[in-house]
PyMOL Python script that loads the backbone (N, CA, C, O; Angstrom):
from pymol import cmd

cmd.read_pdbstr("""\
ATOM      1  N   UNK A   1       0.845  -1.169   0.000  1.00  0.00           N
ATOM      2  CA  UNK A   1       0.000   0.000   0.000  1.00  0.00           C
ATOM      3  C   UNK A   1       0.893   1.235   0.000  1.00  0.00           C
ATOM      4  O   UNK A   1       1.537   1.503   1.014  1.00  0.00           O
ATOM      5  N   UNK A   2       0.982   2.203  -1.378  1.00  0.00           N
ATOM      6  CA  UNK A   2       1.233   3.895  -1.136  1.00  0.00           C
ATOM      7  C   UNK A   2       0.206   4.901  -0.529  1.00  0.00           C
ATOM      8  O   UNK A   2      -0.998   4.907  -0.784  1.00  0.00           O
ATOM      9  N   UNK A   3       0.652   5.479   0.044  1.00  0.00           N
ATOM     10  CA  UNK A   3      -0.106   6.390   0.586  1.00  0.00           C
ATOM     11  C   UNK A   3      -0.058   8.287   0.306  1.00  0.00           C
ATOM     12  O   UNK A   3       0.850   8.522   1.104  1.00  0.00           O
ATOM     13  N   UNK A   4      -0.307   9.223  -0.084  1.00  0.00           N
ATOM     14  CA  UNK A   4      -0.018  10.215  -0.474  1.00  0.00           C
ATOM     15  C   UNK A   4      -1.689  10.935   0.467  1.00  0.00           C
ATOM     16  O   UNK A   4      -2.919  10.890   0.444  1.00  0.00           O
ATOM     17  N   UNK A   5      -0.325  11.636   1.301  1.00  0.00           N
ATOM     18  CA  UNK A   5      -1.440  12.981   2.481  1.00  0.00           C
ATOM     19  C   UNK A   5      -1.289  14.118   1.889  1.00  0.00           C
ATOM     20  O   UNK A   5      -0.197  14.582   1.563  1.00  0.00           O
ATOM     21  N   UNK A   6      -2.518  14.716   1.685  1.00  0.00           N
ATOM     22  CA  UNK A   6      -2.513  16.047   0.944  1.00  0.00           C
ATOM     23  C   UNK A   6      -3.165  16.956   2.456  1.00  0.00           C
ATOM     24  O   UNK A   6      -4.232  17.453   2.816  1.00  0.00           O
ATOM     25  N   UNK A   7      -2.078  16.819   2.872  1.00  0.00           N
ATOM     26  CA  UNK A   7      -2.434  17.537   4.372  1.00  0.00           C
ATOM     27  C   UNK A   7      -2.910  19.391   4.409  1.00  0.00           C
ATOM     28  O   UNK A   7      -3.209  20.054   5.402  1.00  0.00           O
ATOM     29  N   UNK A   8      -2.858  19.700   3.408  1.00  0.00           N
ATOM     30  CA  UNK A   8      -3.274  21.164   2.652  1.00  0.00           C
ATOM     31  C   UNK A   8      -4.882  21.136   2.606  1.00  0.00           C
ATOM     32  O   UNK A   8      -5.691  22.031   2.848  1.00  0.00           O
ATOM     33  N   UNK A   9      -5.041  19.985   2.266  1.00  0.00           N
ATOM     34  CA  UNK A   9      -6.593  19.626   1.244  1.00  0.00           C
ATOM     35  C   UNK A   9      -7.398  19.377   2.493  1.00  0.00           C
ATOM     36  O   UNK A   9      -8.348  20.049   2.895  1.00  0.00           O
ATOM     37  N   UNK A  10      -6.764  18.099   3.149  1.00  0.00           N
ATOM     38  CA  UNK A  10      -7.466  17.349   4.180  1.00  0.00           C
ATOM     39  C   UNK A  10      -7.560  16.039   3.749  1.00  0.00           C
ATOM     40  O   UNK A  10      -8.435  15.388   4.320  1.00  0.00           O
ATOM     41  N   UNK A  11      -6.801  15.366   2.761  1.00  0.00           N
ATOM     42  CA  UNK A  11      -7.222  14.346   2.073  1.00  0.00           C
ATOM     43  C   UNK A  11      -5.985  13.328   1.761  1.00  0.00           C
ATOM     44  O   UNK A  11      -4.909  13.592   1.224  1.00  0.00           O
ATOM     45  N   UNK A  12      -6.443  12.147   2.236  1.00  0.00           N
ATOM     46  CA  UNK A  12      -5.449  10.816   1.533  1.00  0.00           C
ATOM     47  C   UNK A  12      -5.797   9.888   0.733  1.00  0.00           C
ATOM     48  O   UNK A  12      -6.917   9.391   0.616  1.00  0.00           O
ATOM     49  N   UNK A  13      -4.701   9.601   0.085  1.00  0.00           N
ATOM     50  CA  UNK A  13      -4.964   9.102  -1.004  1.00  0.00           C
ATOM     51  C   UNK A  13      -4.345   7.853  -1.160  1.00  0.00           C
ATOM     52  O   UNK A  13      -3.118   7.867  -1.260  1.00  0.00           O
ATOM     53  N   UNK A  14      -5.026   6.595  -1.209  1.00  0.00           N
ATOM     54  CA  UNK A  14      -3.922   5.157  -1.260  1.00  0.00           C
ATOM     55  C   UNK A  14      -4.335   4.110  -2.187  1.00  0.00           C
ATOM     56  O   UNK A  14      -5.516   3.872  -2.441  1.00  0.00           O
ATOM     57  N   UNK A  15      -3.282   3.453  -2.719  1.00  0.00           N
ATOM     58  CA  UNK A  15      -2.889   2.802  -3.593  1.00  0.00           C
ATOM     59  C   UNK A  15      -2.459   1.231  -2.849  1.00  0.00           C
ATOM     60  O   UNK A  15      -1.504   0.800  -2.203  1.00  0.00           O
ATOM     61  N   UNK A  16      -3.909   0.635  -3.417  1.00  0.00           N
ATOM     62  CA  UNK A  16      -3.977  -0.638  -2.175  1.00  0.00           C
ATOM     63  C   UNK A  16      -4.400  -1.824  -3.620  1.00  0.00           C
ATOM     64  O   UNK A  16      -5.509  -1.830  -4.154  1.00  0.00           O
ATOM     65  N   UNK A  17      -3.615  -2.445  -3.898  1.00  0.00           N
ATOM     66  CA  UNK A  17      -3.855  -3.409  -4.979  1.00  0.00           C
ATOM     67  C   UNK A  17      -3.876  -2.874  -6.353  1.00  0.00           C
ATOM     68  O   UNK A  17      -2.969  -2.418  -7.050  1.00  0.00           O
ATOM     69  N   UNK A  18      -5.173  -3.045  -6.578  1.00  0.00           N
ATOM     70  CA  UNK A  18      -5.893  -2.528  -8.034  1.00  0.00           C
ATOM     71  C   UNK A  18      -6.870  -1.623  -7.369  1.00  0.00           C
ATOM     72  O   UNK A  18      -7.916  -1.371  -7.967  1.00  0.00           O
ATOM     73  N   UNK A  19      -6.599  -1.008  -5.969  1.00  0.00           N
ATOM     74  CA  UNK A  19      -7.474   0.224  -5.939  1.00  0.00           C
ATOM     75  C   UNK A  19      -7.276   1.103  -5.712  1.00  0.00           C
ATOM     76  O   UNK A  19      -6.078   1.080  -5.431  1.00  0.00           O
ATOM     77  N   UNK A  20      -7.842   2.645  -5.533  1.00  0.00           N
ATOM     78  CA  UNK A  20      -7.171   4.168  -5.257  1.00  0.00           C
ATOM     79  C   UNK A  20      -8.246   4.441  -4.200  1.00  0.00           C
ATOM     80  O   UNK A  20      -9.414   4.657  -4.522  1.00  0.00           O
ATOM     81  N   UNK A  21      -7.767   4.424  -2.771  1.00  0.00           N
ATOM     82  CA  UNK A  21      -9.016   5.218  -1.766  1.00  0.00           C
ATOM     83  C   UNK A  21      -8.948   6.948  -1.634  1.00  0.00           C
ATOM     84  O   UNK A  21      -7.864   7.417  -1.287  1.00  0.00           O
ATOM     85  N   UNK A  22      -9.782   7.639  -1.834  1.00  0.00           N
ATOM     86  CA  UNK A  22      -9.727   8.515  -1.731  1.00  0.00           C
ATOM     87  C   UNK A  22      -9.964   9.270  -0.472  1.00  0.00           C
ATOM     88  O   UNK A  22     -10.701  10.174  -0.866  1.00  0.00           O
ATOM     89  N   UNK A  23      -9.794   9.445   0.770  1.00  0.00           N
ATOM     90  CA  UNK A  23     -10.418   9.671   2.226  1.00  0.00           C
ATOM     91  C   UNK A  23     -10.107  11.416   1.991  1.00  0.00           C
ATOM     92  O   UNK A  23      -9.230  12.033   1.386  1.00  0.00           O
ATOM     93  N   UNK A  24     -11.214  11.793   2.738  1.00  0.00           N
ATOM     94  CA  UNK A  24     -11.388  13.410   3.317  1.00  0.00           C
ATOM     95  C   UNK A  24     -12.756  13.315   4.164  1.00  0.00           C
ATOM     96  O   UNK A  24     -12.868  12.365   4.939  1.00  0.00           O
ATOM     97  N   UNK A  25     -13.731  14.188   4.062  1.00  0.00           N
ATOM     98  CA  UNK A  25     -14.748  14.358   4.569  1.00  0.00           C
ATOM     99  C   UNK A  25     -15.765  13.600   4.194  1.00  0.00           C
ATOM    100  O   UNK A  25     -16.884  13.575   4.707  1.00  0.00           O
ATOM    101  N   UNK A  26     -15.234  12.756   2.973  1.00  0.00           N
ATOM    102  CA  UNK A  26     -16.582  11.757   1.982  1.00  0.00           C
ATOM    103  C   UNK A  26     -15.209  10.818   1.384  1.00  0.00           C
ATOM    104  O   UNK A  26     -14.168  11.261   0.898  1.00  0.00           O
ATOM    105  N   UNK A  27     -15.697   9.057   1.658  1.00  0.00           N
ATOM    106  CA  UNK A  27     -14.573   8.469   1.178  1.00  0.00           C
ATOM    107  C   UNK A  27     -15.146   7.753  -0.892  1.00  0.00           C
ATOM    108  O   UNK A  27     -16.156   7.382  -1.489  1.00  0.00           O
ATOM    109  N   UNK A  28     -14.228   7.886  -1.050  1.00  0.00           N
ATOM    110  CA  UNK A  28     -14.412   6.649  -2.530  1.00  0.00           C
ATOM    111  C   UNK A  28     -13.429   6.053  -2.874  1.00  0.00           C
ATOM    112  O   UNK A  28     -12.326   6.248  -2.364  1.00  0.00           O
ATOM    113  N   UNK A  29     -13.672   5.171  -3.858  1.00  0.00           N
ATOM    114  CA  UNK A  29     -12.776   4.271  -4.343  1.00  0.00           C
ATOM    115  C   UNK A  29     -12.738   4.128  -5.770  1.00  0.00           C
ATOM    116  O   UNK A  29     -13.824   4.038  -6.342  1.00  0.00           O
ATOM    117  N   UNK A  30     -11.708   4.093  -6.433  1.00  0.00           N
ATOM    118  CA  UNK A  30     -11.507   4.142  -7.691  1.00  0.00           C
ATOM    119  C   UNK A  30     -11.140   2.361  -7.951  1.00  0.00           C
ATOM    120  O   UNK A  30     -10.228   1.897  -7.266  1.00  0.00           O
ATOM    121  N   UNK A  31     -11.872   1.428  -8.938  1.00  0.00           N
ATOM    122  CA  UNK A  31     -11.751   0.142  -8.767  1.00  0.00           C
ATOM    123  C   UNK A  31     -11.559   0.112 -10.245  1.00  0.00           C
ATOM    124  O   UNK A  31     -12.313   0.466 -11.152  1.00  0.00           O
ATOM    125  N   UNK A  32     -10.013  -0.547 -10.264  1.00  0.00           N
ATOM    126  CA  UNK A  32      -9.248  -0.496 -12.308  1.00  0.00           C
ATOM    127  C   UNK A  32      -9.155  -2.175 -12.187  1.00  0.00           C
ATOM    128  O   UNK A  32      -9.164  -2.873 -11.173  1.00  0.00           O
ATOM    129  N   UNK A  33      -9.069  -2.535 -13.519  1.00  0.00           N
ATOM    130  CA  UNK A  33      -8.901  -4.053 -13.918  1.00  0.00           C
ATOM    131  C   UNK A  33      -7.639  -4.598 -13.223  1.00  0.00           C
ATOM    132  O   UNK A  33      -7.740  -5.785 -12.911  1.00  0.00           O
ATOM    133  N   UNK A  34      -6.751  -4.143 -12.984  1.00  0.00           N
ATOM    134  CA  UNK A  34      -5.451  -4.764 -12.095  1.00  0.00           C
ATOM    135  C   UNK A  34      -4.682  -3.553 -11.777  1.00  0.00           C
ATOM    136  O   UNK A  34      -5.101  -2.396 -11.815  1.00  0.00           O
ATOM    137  N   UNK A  35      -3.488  -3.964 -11.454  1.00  0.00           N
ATOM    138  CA  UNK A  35      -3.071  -3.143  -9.881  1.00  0.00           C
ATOM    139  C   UNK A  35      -2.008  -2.267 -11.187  1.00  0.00           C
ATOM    140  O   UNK A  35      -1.608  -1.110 -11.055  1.00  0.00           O
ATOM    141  N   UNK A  36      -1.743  -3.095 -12.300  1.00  0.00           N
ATOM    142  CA  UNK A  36      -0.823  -1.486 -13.626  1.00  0.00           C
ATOM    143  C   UNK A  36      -1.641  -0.599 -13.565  1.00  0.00           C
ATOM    144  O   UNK A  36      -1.334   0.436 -12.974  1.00  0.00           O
ATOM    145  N   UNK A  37      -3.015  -0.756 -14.200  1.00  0.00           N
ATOM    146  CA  UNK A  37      -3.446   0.373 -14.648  1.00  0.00           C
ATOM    147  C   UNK A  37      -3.675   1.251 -13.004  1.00  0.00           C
ATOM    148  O   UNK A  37      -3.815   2.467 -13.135  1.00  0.00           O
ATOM    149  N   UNK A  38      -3.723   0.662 -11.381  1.00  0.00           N
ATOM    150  CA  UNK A  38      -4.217   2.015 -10.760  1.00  0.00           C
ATOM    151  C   UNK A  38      -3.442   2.070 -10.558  1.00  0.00           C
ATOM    152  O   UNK A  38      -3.423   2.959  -9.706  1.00  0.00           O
ATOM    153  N   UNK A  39      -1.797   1.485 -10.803  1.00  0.00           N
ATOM    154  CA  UNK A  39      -0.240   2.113 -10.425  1.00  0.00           C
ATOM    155  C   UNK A  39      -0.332   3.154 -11.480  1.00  0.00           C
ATOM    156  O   UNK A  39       0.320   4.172 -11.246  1.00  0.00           O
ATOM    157  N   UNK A  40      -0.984   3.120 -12.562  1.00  0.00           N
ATOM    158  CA  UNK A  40      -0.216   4.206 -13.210  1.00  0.00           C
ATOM    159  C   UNK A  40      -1.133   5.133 -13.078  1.00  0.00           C
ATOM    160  O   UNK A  40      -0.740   6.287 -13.243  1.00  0.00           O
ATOM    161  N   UNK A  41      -2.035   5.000 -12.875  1.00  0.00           N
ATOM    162  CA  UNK A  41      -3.077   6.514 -12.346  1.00  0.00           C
ATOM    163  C   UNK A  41      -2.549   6.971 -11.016  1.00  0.00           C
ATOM    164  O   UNK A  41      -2.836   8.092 -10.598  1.00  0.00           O
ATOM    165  N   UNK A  42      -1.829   6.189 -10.372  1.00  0.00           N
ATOM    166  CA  UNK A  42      -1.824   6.490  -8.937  1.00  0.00           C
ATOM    167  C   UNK A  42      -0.464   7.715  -8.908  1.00  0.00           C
ATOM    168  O   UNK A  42      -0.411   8.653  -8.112  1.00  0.00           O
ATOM    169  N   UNK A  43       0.756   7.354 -10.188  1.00  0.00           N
ATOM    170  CA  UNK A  43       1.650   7.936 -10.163  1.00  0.00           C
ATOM    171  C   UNK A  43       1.144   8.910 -11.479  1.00  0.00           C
ATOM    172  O   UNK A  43       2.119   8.907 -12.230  1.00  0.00           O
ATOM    173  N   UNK A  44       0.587   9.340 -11.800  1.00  0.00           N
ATOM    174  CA  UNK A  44       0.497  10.066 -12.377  1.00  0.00           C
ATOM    175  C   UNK A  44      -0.437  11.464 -11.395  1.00  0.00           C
ATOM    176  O   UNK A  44      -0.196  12.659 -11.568  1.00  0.00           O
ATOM    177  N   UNK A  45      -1.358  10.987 -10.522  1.00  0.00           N
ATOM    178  CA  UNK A  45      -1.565  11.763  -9.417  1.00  0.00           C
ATOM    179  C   UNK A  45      -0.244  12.352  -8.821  1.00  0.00           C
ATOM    180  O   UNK A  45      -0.116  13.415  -8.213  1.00  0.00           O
ATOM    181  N   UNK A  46       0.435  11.690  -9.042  1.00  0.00           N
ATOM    182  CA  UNK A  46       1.796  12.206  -7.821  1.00  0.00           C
ATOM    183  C   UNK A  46       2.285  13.256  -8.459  1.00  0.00           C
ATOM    184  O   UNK A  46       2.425  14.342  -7.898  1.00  0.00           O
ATOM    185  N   UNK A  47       2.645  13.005  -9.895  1.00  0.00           N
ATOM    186  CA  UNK A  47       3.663  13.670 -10.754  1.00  0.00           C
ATOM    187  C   UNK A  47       2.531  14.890 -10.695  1.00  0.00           C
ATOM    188  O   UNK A  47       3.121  15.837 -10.175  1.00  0.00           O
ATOM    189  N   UNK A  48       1.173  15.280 -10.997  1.00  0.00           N
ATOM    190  CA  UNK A  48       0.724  15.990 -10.893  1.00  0.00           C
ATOM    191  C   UNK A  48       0.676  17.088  -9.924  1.00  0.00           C
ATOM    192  O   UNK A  48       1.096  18.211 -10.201  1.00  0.00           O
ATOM    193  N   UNK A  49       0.118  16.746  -8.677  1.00  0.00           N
ATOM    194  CA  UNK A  49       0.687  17.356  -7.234  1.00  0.00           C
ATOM    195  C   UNK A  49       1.763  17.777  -7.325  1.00  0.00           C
ATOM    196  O   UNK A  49       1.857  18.956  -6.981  1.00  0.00           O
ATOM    197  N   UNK A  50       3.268  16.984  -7.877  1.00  0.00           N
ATOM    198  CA  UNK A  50       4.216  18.226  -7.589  1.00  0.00           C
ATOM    199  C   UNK A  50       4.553  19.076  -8.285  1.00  0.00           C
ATOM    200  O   UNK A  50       5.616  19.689  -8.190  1.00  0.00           O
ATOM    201  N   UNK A  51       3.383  19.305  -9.392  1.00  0.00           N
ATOM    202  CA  UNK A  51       4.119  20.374 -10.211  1.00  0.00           C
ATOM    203  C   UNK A  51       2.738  21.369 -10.059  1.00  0.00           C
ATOM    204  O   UNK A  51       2.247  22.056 -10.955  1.00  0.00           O
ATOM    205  N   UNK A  52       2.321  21.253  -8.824  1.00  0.00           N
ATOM    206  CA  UNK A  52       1.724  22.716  -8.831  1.00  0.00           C
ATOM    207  C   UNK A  52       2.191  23.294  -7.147  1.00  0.00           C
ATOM    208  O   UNK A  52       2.361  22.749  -6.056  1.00  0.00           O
ATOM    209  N   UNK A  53       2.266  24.608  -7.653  1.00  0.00           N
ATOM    210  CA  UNK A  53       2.412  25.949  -7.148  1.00  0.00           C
ATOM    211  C   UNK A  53       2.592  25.460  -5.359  1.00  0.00           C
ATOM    212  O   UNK A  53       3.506  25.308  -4.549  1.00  0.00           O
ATOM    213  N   UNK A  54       0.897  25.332  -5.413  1.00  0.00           N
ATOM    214  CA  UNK A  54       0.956  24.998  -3.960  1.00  0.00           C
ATOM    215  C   UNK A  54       1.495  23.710  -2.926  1.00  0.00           C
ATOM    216  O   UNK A  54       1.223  23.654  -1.726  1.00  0.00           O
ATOM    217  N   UNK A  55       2.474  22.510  -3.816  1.00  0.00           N
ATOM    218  CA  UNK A  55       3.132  21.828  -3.204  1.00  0.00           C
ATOM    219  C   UNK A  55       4.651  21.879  -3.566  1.00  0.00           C
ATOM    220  O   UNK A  55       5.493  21.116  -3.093  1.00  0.00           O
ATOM    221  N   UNK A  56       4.791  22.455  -4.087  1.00  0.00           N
ATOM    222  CA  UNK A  56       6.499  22.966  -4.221  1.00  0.00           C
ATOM    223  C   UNK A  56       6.797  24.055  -3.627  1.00  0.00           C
ATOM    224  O   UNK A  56       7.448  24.818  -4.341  1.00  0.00           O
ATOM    225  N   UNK A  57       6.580  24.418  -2.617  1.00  0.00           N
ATOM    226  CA  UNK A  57       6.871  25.581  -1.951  1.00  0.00           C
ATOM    227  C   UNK A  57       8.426  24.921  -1.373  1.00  0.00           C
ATOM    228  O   UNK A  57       9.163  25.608  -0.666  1.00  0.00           O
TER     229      UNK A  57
END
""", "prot")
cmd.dss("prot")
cmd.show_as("cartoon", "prot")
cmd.util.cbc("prot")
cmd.orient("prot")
């Protein structure tokens, strides 16, 4: 399991098999055919986050 805290937002985000939990104030789950395709959504979330403003400080 990865885990990515968007402690700004209020929100975590984990990478548990072939799934993506989304937790904050309301939880969901993102459910992909196997664990490539939500690795690569999962890192492509990442790469995203650090290229904005408010997490590269």
């Amino acid at each position: 399991m990865i885990v990515l805290e968007l402690e700004q937002l209020g929100i975590f985000v984990e990478l548990e098999n072939s799934t993506i939990n989304i937790v904050g104030t309301e939880h969901f789950s993102l459910e992909f055919q196997n664990e490539i395709l939500a690795g690569i959504w999962f890192q492509t979330l990442l790469d995203l986050v650090e290229t904005l403003p408010e997490f590269t400080l």
